[in-house]
C-alpha positions as CSV (number, residue, x, y, z in Angstrom):
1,X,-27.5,-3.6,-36.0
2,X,-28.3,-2.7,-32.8
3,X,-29.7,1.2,-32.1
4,X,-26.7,1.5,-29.6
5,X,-24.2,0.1,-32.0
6,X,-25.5,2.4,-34.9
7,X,-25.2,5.2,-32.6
8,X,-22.0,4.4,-31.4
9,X,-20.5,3.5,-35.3
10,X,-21.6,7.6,-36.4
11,X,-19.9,8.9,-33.5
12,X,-16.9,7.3,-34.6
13,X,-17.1,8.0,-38.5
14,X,-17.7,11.6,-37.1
15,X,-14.6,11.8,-35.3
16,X,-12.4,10.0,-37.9
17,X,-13.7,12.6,-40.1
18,X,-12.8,15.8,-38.1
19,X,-9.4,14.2,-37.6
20,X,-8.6,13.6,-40.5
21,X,-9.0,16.7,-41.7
22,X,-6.4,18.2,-39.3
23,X,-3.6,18.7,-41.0
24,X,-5.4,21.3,-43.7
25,X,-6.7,23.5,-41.4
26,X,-5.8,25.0,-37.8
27,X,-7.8,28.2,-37.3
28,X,-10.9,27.2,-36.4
29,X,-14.0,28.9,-39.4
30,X,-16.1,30.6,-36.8
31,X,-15.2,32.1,-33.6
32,X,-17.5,32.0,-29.7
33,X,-20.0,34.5,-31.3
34,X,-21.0,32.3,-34.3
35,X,-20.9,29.4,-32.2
36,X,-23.2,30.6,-29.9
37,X,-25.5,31.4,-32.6
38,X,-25.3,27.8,-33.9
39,X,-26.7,26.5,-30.6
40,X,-28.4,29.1,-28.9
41,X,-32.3,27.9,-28.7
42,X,-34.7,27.7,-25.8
43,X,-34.8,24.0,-23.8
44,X,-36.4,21.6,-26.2
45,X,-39.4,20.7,-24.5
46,X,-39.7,17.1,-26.3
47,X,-36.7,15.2,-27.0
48,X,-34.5,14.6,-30.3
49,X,-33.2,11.1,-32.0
50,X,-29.8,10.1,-30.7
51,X,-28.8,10.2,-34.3
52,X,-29.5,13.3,-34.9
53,X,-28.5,14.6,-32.1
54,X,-25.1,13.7,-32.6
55,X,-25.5,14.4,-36.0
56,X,-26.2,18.1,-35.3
57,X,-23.5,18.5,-32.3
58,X,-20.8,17.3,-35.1
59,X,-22.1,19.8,-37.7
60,X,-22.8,22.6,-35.5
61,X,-19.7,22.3,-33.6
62,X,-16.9,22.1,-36.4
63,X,-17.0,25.7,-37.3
64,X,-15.8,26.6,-34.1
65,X,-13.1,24.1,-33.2
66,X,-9.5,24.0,-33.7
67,X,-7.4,21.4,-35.2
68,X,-5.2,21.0,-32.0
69,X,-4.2,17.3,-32.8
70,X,-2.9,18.2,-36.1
71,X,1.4,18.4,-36.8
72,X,1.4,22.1,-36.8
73,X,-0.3,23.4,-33.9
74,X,1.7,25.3,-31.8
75,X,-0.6,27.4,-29.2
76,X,-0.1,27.0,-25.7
77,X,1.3,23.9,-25.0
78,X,-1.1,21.1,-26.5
79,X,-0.1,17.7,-27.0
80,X,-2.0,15.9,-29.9
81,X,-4.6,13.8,-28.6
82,X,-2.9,10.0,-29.9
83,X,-6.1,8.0,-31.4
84,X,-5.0,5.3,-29.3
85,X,-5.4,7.5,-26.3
86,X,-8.8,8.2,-28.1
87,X,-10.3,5.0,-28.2
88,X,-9.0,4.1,-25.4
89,X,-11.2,7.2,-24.0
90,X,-14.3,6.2,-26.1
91,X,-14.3,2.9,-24.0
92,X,-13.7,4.8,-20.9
93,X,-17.1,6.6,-21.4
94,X,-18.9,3.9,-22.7
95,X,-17.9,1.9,-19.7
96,X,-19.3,4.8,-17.4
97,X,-17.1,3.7,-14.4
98,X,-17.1,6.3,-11.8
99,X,-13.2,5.9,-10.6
100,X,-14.0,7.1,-7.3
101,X,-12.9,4.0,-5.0
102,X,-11.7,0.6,-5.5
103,X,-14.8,-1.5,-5.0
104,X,-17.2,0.7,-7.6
105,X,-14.5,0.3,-10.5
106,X,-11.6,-2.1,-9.7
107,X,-10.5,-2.3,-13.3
108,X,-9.9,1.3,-13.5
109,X,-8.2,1.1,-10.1
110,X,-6.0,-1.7,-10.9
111,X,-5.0,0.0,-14.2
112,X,-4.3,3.4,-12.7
113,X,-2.0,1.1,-10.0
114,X,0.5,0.3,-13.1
115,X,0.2,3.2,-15.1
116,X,1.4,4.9,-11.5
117,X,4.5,2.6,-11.3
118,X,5.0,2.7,-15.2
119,X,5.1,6.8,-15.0
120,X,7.2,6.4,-11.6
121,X,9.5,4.3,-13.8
122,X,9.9,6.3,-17.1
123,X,10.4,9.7,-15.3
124,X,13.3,8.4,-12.7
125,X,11.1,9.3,-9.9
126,X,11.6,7.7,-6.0
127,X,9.5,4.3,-6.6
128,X,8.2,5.2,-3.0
129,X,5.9,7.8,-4.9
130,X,2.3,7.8,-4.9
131,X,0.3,9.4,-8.2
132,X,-2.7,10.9,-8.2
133,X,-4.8,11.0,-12.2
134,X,-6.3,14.7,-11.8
135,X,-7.5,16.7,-14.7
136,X,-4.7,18.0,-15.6
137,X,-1.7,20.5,-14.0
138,X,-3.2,22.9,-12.1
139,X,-5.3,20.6,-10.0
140,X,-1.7,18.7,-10.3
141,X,0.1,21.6,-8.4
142,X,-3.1,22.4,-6.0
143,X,-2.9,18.6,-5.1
144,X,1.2,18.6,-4.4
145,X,0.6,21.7,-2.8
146,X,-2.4,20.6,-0.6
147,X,0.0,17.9,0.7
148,X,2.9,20.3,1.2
149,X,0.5,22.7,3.2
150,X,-0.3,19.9,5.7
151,X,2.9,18.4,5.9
152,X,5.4,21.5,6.6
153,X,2.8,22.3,9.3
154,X,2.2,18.7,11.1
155,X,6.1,19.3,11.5
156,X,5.7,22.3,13.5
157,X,2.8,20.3,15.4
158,X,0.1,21.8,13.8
159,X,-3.3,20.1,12.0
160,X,-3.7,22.1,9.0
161,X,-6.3,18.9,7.6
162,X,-8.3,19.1,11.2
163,X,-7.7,22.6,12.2
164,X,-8.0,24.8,9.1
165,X,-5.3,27.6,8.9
166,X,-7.0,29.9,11.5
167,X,-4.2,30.3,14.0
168,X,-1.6,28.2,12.2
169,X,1.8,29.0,12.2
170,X,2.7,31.4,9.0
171,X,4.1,29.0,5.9
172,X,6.7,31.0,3.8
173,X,5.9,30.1,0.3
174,X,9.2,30.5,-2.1
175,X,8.8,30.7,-5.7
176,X,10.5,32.0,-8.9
177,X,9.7,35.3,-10.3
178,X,9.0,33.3,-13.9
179,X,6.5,30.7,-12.5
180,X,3.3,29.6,-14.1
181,X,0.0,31.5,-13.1
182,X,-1.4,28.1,-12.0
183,X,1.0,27.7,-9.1
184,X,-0.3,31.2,-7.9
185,X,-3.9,29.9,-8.7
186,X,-3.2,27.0,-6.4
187,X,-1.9,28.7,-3.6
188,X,-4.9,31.0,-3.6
189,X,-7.0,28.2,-3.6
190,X,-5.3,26.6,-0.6
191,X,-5.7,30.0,1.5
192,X,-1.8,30.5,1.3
193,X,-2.5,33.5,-0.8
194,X,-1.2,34.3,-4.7
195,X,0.8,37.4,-3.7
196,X,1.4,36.4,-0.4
197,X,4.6,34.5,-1.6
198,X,8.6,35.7,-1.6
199,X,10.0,36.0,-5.2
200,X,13.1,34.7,-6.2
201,X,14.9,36.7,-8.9
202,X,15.1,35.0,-12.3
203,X,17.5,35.1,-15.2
204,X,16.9,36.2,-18.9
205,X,15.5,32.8,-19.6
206,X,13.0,33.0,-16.4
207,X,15.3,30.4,-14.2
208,X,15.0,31.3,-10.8
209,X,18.5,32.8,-9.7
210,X,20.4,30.5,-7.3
211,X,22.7,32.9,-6.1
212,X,19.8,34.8,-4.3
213,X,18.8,31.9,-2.1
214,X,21.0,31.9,0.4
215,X,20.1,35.1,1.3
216,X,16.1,34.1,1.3
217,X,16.7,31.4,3.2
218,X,18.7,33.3,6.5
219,X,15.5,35.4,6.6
220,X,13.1,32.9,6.8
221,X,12.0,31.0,10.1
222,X,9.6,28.4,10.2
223,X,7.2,26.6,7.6
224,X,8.3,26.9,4.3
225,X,7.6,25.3,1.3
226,X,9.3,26.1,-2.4
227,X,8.3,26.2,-6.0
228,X,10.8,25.3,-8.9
229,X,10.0,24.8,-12.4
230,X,10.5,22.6,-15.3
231,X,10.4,23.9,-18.1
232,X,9.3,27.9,-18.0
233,X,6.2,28.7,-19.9
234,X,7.3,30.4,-22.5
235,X,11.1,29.6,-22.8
236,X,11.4,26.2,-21.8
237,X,13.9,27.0,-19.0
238,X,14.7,24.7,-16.1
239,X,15.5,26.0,-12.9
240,X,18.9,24.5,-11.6
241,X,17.9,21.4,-9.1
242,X,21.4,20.5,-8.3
243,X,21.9,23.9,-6.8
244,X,17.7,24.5,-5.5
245,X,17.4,21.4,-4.0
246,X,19.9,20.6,-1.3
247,X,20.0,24.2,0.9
248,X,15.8,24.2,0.7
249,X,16.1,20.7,1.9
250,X,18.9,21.8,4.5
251,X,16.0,24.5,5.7
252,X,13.9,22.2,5.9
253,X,11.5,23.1,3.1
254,X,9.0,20.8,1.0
255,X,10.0,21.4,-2.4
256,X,7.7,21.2,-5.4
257,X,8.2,21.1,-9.2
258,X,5.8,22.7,-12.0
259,X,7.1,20.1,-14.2
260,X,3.9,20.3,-16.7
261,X,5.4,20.0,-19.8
262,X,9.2,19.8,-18.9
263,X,9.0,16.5,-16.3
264,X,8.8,14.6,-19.9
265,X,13.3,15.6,-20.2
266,X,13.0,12.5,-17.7
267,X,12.4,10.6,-20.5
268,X,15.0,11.1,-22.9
269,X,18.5,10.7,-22.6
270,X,19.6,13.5,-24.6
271,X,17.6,16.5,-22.4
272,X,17.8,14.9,-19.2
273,X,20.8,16.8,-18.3
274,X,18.6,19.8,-18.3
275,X,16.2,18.4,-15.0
276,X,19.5,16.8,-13.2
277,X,18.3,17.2,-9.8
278,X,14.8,16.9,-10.0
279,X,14.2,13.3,-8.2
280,X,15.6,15.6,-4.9
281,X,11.9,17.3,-4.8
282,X,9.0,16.5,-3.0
283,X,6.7,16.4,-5.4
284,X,5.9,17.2,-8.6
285,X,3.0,17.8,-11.0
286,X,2.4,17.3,-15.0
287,X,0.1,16.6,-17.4
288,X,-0.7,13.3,-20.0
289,X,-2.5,15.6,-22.5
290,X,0.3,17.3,-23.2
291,X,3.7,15.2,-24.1
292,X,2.0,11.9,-23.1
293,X,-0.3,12.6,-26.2
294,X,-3.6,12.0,-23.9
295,X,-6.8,13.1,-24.3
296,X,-7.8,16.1,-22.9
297,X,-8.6,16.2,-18.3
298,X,-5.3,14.3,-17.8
299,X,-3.0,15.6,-14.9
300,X,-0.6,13.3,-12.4
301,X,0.1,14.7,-9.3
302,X,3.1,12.7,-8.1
303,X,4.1,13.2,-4.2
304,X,7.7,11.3,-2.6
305,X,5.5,10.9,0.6
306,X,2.8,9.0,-0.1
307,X,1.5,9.0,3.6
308,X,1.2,13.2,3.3
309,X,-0.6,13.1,0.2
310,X,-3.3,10.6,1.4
311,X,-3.9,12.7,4.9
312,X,-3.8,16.0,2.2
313,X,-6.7,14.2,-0.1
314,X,-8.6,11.4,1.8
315,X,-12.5,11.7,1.5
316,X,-13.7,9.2,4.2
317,X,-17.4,8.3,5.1
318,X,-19.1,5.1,6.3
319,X,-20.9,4.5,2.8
320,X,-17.3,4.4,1.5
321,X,-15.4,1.6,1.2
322,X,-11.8,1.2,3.2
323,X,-8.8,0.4,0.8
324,X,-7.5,-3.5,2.2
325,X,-3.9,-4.7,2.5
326,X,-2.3,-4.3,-1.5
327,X,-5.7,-2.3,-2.4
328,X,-5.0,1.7,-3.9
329,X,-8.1,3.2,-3.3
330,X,-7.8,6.1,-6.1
331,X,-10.0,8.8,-4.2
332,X,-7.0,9.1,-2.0
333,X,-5.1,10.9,-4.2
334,X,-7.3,13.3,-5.6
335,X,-9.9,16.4,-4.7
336,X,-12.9,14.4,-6.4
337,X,-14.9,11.4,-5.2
338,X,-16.8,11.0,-8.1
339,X,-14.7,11.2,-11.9
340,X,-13.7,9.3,-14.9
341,X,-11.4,6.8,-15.0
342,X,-7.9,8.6,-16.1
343,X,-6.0,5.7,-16.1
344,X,-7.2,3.7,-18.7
345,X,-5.8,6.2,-21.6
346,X,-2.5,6.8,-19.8
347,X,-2.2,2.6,-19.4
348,X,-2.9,2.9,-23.3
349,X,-0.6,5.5,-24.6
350,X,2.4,3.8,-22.3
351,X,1.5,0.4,-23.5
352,X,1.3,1.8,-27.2
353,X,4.6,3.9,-27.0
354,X,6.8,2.0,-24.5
355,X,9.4,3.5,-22.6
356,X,11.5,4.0,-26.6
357,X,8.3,5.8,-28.2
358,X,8.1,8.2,-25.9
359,X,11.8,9.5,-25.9
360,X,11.9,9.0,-29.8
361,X,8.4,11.1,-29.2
362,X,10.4,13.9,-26.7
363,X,13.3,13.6,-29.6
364,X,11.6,14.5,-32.3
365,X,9.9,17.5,-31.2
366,X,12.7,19.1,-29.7
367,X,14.5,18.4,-32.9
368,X,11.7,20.0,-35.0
369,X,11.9,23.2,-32.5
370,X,15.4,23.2,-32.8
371,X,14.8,23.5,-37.0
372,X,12.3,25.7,-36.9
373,X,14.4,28.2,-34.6
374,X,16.8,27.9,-36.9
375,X,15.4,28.8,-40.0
376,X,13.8,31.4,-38.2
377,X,17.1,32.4,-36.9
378,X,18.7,32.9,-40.7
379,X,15.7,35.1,-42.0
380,X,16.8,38.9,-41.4
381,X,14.4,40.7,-39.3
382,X,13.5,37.7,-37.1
383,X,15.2,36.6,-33.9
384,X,15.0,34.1,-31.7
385,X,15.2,35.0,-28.1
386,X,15.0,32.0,-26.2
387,X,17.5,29.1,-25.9
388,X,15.8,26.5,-27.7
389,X,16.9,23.7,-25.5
390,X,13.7,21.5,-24.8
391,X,10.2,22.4,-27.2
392,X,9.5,26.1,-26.8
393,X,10.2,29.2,-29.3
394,X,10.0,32.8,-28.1
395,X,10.1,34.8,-31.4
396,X,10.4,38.2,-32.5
397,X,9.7,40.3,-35.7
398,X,11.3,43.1,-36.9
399,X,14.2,43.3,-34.4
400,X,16.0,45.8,-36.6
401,X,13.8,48.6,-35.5
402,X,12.7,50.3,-32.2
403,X,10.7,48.6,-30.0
404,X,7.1,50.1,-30.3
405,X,7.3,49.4,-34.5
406,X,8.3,45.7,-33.5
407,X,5.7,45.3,-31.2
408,X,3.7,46.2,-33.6
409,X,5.1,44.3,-36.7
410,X,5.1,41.2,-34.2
411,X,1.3,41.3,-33.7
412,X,0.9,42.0,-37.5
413,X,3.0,39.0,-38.4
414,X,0.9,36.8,-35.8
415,X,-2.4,38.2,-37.2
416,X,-1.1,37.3,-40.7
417,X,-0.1,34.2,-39.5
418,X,-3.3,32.7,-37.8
419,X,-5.0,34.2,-41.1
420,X,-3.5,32.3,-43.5
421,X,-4.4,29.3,-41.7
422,X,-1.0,27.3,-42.5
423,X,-0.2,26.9,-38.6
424,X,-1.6,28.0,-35.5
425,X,1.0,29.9,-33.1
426,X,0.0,32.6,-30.5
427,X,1.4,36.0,-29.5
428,X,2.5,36.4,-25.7
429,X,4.4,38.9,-23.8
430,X,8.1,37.9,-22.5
431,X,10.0,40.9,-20.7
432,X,7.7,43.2,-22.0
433,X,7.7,42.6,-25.5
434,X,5.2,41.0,-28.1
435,X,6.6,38.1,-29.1
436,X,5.1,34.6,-31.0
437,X,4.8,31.8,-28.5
438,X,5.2,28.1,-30.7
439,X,5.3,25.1,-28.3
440,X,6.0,21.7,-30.3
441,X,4.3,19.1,-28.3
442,X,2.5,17.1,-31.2
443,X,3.4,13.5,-32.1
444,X,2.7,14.0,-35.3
445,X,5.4,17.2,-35.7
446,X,8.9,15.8,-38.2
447,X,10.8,17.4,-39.3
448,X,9.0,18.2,-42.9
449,X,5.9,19.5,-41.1
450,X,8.4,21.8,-38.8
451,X,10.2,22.9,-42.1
452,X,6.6,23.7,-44.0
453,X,5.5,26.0,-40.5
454,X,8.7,28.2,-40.4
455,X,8.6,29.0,-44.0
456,X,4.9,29.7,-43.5
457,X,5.8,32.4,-40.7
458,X,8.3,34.2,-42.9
459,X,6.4,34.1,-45.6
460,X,3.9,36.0,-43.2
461,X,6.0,37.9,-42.1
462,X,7.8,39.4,-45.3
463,X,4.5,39.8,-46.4
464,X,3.4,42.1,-43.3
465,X,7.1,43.8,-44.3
466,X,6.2,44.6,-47.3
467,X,3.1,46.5,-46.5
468,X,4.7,48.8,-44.3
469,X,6.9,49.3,-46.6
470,X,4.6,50.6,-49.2
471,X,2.7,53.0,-46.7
């Protein structure tokens, strides 16, 4: 066997291992301090066998990882890495195709060219759409954003991609009071500013409030772009399209989605009512890694006009290859020039799933939220404060007594919790209260696996009870 070959075999024994091991463990052994002890040493000055090597990455880094593909993770919002998706990644590296035009890797621009029209597809989006494979959603929304920016201002005749923004007419940026920190992240990035934005009220659920719109919009002259959500950050709320949409469009505004997680109701026929509306946007960003079940630096930034995003994202120079008639040159879409090729695990997990997979996929783990909040629901001393309507659980301990002891009680029941190791969920703030955050995102979450977690958090919790009790 070849020394490449042998190589190649380890690394994969060493990832079936570490995977297969997911679902007994979720907190990860070590933490960054004894991680950094593992692998702080000068620069080797002579080099190291590739066995070893990867040998000695594997062993050092276990410790200090977390078993975020396994059925009961619930931090963040994480989807669960599919081993097809995997492999599919494996070749993807071992190929070494650098997807930055259509000349220096036309396989990975061919397959990004379907997965485009096969994502178009499965989220009822305008077929008209162009897709750009970023890393993930916050490049997603700086992308849609980017293109927003240039457009809204080419309207009022000036050149934002020429000119810069010295001198430009002001852009009114309208966005829910509830929106995710990496919209504000992009439109600092873009020099539109992260406070320099009006706020739209938002309900208990962190929908933005339609009814305050209309009054918005008479003050506003000009540029003006909006930001809507799908699916809030910690509740799972949609913001009401059917009722957004139309008077933005009336003013004239280019309207994008944060539809990171929540774009995926597209898929399933049982919470699509909650994103009626959507397709009326102008674009809208999400990521693979999360409901797609991708590997990690996967993002789609998905624009109605494909002619704004390119003039948004274009890198042009005379080394560079021009795109010919049919040809999607994939750096047109994008901030990078060079990066991997994105498409080829997307192609794989749509190809693996199919169009049924994934809304059996979307099913399931909305169904397994809906059980957990349920149980949770029935267990005295815990509440539920979110409507559980799509994948995300805002949770609260101790409701029975004042505030400051259930904050506390909260963050003693999440401590317990990511102690005991049964499930990994993590605390958050929602209206000013600790709460425990569980987004169920994972393939691999049924309903026994959703049933074993929410017995596992009131089991923490009545044991968290019954210590303050005996103080």
């Amino acid at each position: 066997m070849s020394a490449i070959a042998t190589l190649f075999q380890e690394a994969a024994r060493l990832a079936a291992g570490f995977r297969e091991t997911a679902f007994a463990r979720h907190m990860p052994s070590g933490n960054y301090a004894t991680s950094l002890a593992v692998f702080d040493e000068p620069l080797p000055g002579a080099g190291s066998d590739m066995l070893e090597v990867i040998r000695q990455l594997a062993v050092g880094a276990e410790p200090g990882l977390h078993a975020t593909t396994g059925p009961r993770f619930f931090g963040w919002v994480i989807g669960g890495s599919h081993p097809v998706g995997v492999a599919a990644d494996f070749l993807t590296s071992a190929w070494g195709q650098n997807a930055g035009n259509h000349v220096a890797a036309p396989a990975a621009a061919a397959v990004e060219t379907i997965a485009a029209r096969w994502l178009l597809d499965l989220l009822k989006l305008p077929a008209e759409s162009s897709v750009g494979f970023v890393t993930g959603a916050t490049v997603a929304n700086f992308t849609c954003l980017a293109a927003a920016r240039g457009e809204v201002l080419r309207k009022v005749g000036w050149n934002a991609d020429a000119d810069g923004l010295f001198g430009a007419p002001a852009i009114t940026v309208l966005i829910g009071d509830d929106a995710h920190t990496t919209v504000f992240s992009a439109l600092q990035f873009l020099g539109l500013g992260h406070d320099r934005v009006l706020r739209l009220p938002t309900d208990a659920m962190g929908r933005t409030d339609p009814a305050a719109l209309p009054g918005a919009l008479d003050a506003i002259t000009g540029p003006l772009i909006a930001v809507l959500q799908a699916g809030q950050i910690n509740t799972g709320a949609f913001d009401d399209f059917d009722r957004l949409i139309p008077p933005l469009k009336a003013k004239g505004a280019w309207v994008h989605v944060d539809g990171a997680f929540g774009l995926w109701a597209q898929a399933s026929a049982k919470v699509r009512h909650l994103s009626r509306g959507i397709d009326g946007a102008d674009s809208w960003a999400t990521d693979g890694h999360k409901w797609l079940q991708t590997p990690y630096d996967c993002g789609y930034a998905i624009v109605r006009d494909e002619l704004a995003h390119r003039r948004a994202m274009t890198i042009a120079a005379s080394y560079l290859p021009l795109a010919g008639e049919g040809e999607r040159d994939p750096s047109h879409y994008v901030p990078e020039l060079s990066r991997r090729a994105r498409g080829f695990a997307t192609w794989a997990m749509l190809k693996h799933f199919g169009r049924n997979g994934i809304e059996a996929l979307i099913d399931q783990c909305c169904a397994s939220a809906r059980l957990m909040a349920d149980r949770l629901a029935r267990e005295p001393g815990i509440a539920i404060l979110n409507e559980v309507a799509l994948n995300q659980l805002v949770v609260r301990f101790a409701v029975d007594r004042p505030d400051d002891e259930s904050n506390a009680m909260t963050r003693k029941a999440i401590e317990k919790i990511q102690s005991e190791g049964i499930l990994f969920a993590g605390g958050a703030k929602w209206r000013g209260r600790d709460v425990l955050r569980l987004s169920v995102t994972n393939f691999q979450t049924t309903a026994d696996q959703a049933e074993l977690a929410a017995e596992s958090i009131i089991t923490a919790f009545r044991s968290v009870s019954n210590d303050a009790l005996l103080r």
